[in-house]
C-alpha positions as CSV (number, residue, x, y, z in Angstrom):
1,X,146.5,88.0,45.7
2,X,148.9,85.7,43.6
3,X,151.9,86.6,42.4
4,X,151.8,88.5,39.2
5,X,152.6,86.7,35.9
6,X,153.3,88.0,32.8
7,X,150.8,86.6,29.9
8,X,150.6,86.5,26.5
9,X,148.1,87.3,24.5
10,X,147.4,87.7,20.4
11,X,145.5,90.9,19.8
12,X,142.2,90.2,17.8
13,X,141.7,93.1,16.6
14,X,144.8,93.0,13.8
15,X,144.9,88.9,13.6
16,X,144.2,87.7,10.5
17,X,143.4,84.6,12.1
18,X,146.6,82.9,9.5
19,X,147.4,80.7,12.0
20,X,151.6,80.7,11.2
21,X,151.9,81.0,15.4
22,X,150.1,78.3,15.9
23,X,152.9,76.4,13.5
24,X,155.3,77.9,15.1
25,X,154.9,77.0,18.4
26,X,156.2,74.0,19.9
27,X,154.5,73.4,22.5
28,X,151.3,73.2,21.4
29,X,150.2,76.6,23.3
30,X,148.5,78.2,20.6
31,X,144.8,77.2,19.2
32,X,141.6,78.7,17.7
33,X,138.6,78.6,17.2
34,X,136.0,80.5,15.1
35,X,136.4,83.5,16.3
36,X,140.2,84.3,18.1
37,X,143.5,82.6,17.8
38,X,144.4,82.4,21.8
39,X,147.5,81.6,23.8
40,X,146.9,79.0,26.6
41,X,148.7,80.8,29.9
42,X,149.3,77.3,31.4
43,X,151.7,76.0,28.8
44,X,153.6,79.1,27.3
45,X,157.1,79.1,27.3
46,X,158.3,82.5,26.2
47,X,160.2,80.7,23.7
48,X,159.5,83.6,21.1
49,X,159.2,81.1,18.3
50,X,156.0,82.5,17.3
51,X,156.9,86.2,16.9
52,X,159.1,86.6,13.8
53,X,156.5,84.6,11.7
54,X,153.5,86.8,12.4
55,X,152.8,88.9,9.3
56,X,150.6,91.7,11.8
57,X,152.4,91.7,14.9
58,X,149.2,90.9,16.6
59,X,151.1,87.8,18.5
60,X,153.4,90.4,20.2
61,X,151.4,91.8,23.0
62,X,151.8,90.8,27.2
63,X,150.0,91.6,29.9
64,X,150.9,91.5,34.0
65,X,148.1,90.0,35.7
66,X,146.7,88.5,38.8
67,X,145.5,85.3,37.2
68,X,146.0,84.9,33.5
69,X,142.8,85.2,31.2
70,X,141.7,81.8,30.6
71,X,141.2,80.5,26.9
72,X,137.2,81.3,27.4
73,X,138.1,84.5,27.8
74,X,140.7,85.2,25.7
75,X,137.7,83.4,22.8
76,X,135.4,86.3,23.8
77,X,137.5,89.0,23.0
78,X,136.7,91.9,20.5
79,X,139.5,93.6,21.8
80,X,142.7,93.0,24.3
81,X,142.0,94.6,27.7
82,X,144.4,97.2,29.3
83,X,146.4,96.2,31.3
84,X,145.4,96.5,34.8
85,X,146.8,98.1,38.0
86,X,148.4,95.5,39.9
87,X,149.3,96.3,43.6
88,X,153.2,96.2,44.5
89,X,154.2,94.6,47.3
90,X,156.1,97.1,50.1
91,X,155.6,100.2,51.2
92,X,156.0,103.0,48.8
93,X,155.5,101.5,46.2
94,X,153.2,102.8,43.2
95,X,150.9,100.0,42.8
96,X,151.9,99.2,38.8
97,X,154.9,96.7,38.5
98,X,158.1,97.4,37.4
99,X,159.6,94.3,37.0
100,X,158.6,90.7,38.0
101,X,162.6,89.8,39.1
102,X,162.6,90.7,43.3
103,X,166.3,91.8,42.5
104,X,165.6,94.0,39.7
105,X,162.3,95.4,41.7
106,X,164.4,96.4,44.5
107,X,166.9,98.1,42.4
108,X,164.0,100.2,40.4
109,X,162.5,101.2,44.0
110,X,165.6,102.3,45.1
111,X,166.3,104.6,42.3
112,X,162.7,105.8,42.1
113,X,162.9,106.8,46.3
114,X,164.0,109.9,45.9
115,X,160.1,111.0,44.0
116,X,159.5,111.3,47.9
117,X,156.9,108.5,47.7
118,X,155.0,106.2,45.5
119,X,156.0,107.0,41.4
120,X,153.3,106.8,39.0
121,X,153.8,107.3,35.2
122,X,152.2,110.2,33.5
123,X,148.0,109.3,32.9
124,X,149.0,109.5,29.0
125,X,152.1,107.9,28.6
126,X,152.1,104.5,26.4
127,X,151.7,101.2,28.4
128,X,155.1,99.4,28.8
129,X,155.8,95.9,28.3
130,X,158.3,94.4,31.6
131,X,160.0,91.2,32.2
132,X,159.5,89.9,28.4
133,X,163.2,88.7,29.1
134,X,165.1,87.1,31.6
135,X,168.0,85.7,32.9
136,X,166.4,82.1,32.0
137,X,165.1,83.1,28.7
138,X,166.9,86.4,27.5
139,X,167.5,88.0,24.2
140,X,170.5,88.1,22.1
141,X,171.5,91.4,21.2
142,X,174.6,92.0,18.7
143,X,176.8,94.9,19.0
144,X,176.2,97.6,16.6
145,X,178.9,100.2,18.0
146,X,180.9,101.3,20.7
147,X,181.8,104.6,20.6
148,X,183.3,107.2,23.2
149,X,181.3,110.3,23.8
150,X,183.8,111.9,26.4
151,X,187.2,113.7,25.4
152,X,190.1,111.5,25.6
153,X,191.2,114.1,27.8
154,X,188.3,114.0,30.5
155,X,188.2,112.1,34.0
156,X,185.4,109.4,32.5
157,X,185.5,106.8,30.0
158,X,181.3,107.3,28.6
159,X,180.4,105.2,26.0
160,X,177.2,105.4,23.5
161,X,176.8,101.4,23.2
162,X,174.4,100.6,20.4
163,X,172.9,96.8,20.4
164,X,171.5,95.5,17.5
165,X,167.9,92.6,18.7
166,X,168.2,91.4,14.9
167,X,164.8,90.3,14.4
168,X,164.1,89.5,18.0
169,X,160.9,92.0,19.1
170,X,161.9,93.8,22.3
171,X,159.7,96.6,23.0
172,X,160.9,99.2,25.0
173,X,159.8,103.0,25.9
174,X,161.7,105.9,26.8
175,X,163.1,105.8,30.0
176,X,162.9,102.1,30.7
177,X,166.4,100.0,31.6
178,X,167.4,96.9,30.4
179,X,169.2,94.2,32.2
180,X,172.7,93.0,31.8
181,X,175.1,90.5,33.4
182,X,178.5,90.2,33.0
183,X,178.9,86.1,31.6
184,X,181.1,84.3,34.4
185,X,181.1,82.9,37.6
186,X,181.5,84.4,40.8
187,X,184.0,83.9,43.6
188,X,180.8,82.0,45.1
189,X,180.4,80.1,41.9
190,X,177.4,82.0,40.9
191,X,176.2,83.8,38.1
192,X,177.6,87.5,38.3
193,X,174.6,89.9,39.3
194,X,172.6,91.9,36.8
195,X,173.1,95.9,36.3
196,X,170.4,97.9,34.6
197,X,171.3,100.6,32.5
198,X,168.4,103.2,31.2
199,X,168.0,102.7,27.1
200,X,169.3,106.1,25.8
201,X,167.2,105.5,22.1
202,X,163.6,106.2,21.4
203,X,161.2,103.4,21.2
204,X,161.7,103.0,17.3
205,X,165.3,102.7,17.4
206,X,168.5,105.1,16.7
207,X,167.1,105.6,13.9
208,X,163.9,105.3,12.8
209,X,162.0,102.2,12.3
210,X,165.4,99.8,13.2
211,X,165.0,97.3,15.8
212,X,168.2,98.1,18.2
213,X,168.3,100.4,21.3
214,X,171.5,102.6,22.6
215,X,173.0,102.7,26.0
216,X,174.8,105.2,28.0
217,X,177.7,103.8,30.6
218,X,180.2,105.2,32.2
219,X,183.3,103.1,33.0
220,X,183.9,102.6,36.6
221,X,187.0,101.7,38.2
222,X,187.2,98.2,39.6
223,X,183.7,97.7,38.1
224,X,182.8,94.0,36.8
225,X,179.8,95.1,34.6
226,X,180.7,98.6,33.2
227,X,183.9,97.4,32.2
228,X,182.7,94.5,30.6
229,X,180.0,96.9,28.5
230,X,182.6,99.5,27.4
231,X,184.9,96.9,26.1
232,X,182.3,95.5,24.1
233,X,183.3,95.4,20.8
234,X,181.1,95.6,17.2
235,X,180.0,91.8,16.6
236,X,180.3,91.0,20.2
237,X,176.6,89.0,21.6
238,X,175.2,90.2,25.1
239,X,172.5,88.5,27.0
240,X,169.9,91.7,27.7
241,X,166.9,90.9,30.0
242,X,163.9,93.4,30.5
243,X,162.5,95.5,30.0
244,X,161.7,96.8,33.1
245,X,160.2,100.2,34.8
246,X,156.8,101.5,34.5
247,X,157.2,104.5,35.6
248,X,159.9,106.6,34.9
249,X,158.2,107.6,31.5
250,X,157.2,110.7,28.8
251,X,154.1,111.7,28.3
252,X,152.9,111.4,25.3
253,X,150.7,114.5,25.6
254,X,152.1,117.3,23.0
255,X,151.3,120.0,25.1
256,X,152.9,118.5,28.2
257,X,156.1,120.6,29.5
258,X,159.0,118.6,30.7
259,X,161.9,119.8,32.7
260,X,164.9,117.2,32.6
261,X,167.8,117.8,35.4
262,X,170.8,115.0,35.2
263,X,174.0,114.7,35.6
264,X,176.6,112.2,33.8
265,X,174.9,109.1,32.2
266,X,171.5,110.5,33.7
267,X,170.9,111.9,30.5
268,X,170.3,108.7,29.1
269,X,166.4,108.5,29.5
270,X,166.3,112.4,28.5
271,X,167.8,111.7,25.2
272,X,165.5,109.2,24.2
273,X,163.0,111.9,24.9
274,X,164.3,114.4,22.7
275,X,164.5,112.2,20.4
276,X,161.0,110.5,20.4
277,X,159.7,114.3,20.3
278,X,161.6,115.0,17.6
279,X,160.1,112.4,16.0
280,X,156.9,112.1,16.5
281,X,155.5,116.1,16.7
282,X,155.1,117.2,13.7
283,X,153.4,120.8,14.9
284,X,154.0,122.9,18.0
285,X,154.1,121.4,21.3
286,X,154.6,122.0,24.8
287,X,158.4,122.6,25.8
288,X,161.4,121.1,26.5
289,X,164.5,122.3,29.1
290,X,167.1,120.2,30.1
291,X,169.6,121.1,33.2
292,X,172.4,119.2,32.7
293,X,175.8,119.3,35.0
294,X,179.0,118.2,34.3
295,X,182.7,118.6,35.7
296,X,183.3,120.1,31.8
297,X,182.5,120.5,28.5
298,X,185.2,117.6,27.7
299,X,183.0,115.3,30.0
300,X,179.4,116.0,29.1
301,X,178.2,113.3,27.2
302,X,176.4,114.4,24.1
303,X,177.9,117.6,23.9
304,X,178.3,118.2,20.3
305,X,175.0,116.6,19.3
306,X,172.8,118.6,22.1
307,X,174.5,121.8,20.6
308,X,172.9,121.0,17.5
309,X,169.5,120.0,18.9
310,X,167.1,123.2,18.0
311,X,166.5,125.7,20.7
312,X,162.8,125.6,19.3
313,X,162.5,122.3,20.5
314,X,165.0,122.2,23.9
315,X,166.1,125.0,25.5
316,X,169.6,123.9,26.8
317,X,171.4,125.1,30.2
318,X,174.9,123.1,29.9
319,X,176.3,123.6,33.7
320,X,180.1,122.4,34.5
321,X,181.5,122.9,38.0
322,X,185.7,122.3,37.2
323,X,186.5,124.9,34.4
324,X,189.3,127.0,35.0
325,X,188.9,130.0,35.5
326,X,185.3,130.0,35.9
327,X,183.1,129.4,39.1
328,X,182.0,126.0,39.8
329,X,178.2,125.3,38.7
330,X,175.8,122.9,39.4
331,X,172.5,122.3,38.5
332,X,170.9,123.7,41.7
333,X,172.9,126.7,40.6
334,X,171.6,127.1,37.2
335,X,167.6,126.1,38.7
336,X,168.1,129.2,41.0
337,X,169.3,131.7,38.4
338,X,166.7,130.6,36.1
339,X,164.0,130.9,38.9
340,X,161.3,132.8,37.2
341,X,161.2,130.4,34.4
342,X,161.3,127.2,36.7
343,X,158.7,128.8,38.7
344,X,156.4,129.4,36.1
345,X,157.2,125.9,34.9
346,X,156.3,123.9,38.4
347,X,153.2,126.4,38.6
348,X,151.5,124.9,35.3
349,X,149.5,121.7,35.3
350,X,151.1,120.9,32.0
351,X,154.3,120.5,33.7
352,X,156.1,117.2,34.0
353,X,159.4,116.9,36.0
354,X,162.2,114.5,35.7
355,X,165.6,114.0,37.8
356,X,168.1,111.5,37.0
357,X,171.8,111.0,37.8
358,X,173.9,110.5,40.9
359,X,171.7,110.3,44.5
360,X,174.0,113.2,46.0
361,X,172.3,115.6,43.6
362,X,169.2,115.4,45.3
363,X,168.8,117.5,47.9
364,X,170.9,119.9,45.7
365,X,168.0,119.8,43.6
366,X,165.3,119.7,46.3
367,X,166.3,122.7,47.9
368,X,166.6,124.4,44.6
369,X,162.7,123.3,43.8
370,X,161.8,124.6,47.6
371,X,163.3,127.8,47.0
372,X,162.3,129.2,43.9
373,X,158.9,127.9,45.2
374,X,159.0,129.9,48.6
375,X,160.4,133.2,46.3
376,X,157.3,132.8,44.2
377,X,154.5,132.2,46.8
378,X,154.3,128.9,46.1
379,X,154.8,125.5,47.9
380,X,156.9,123.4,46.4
381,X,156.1,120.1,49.0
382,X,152.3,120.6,48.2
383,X,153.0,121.2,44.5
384,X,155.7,118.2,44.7
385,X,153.1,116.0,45.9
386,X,150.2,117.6,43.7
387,X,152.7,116.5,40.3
388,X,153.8,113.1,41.9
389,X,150.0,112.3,42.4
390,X,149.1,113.2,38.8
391,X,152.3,111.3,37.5
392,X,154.1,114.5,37.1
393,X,157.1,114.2,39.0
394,X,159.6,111.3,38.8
395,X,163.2,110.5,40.6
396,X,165.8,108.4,38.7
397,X,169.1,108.5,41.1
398,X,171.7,106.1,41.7
């Protein structure tokens, strides 16, 4: 098979056949004829000229495939096709792509090897767009704000980083990452490597309808690329590639359950889903819980905004493991003395689980899942595998 490529293609469906892309573009990728306005594979740049001028948005859709559509097919169209299942190269590996950059590949699989084997996003979820930026050809988003979500007091510098694309379209889904590179040279005289960092704002924005996405990062010691995000200051222009991940997503079924475990800035992803549900249900729906672990209160990120996030909506279990004067508690702790309901939970078919945080919390976690399983006459290994073959269960560690 050759190498997947990413393609674009106008929707005809919602093209009112104006033809301002075709003005736009400068390199003459863009013609017509009676019937569709088309995008020839073999000269597109990703230049992005063409996007801002389209008055239906109809320019701004992308496709991974095989062998791009040629422009007799693309003429044909009623309708845009869906995108295809692509097989990934490498064992383990889900057969959908999650980024067309080796580097940035091998850093999703990594994270998503804790699932147990091949991830696979929920059957309802919305179809992601990857790789619409690069290193090559990325966008330029402009700090919005830079604000720190951990006490002044606690052991970790988090920040809630907001990026503003301006009027650049970069559509991303809950629980996708986005790219970053710290500008500079290396000691070998190269280009500092990328980190990826999970977008911590629904797909419409921090708030509604606004084209800019939020991050969550924690400052490490020593660390070249956290360092350089949480100094970012309002104003400041960052070079943001992606999106990437095709997997790690919500489902947009209303009636679908999701259990979110994390730690630290693993509650990225599981903010964004909050949010999106908040948004977009208007009626009852299937639940929400969220296990989240922290040394304390003072370190949690979110804290004061989860508190205020209805119960009706997400039922909270806040776990800290350095209080004084309490005993430690960690998520595994809280999964077992909430066993009944977590059993129930893993028993439905309407159940969706998600993980994400540090890689040590995983057999924590595991073990948890296998023994409120066993105390309930279940198997957790065949139910594991039952959710992770239905795009039910999904690993984000780190």
């Amino acid at each position: 098979m050759n190498a997947p490529v990413k393609q674009h293609l106008i929707d005809p469906e919602i093209c009112i056949r104006c033809h301002t892309c075709e003005e736009a573009c400068p390199v003459d990728a863009i013609t017509h004829d009676e019937n569709n306005v088309v995008v020839d594979a073999s000269l597109c740049n990703f230049c992005m000229n063409c996007i801002a001028p389209c008055p239906t948005g109809s320019i701004d859709n992308w496709r991974v495939v095989a062998t791009p559509y040629s422009l007799e097919e693309q003429l044909s169209w009623m309708e845009l096709p869906e995108q295809e299942d692509l097989p990934a190269a490498g064992e383990g590996t889900s057969g959908t792509i999650e980024a067309f950059d080796d580097e940035v590949a091998a850093l999703l699989a990594e994270a998503h090897k804790g699932a147990g084997g091949a991830a696979k996003a929920p059957a309802s979820a919305s179809k992601p767009s990857v790789n619409l930026f690069t290193n090559a050809n990325p966008a330029i988003a402009t700090v919005q704000g830079n604000y720190r979500l951990t006490a002044e007091t606690a052991d970790a510098d988090v920040r809630h980083i907001i990026l503003d694309l301006g009027s650049t379209p970069f559509p991303v889904l809950e629980g996708q990452s986005v790219g970053i590179a710290p500008p500079g040279l290396g000691a070998q005289g190269r280009p500092h490597r990328m980190r990826l960092y999970s977008v911590s704002s629904p797909r419409d924005g921090e708030r509604p309808n606004t084209n800019n996405l939020s991050l969550t990062v924690k400052r490490e010691p020593g660390g070249l690329a956290s360092n350089y995000v949480c100094d970012l200051a309002r104003g400041d222009q960052v070079r943001l590639t992606g999106p990437f991940g095709s997997t790690f997503l919500m489902p947009n079924d209303p009636q679908a359950n999701i259990l979110m475990i994390c730690t630290g800035t693993g509650s990225a992803p599981f903010r964004g889903f909050t949010m999106r549900r908040q948004r977009a249900l208007a009626g009852p729906s299937g639940g929400m819980t969220l296990i989240f672990g922290a040394r304390t209160p003072e370190s949690l990120p979110y804290f004061g905004p989860l508190k205020k996030v209805p119960d009706a909506l997400l039922a909270k279990h806040l776990v800290f493991s350095r209080v004084e004067g309490r005993p430690k508690e960690y998520v595994q702790d809280r999964m077992r003395a909430e066993k009944d309901r977590i059993a129930a939970l893993i028993a439905s078919e309407n159940t969706h689980v998600y993980v994400c945080g540090l890689k040590a919390m995983e057999i924590g976690v595991e073990s948890a899942f296998e023994d409120i399983a066993r105390g309930a006459g279940l198997n957790w290994r065949t139910i594991r595998d039952g959710m992770r073959h239905s795009g039910r269960y999904h690993v984000e560690t780190y």
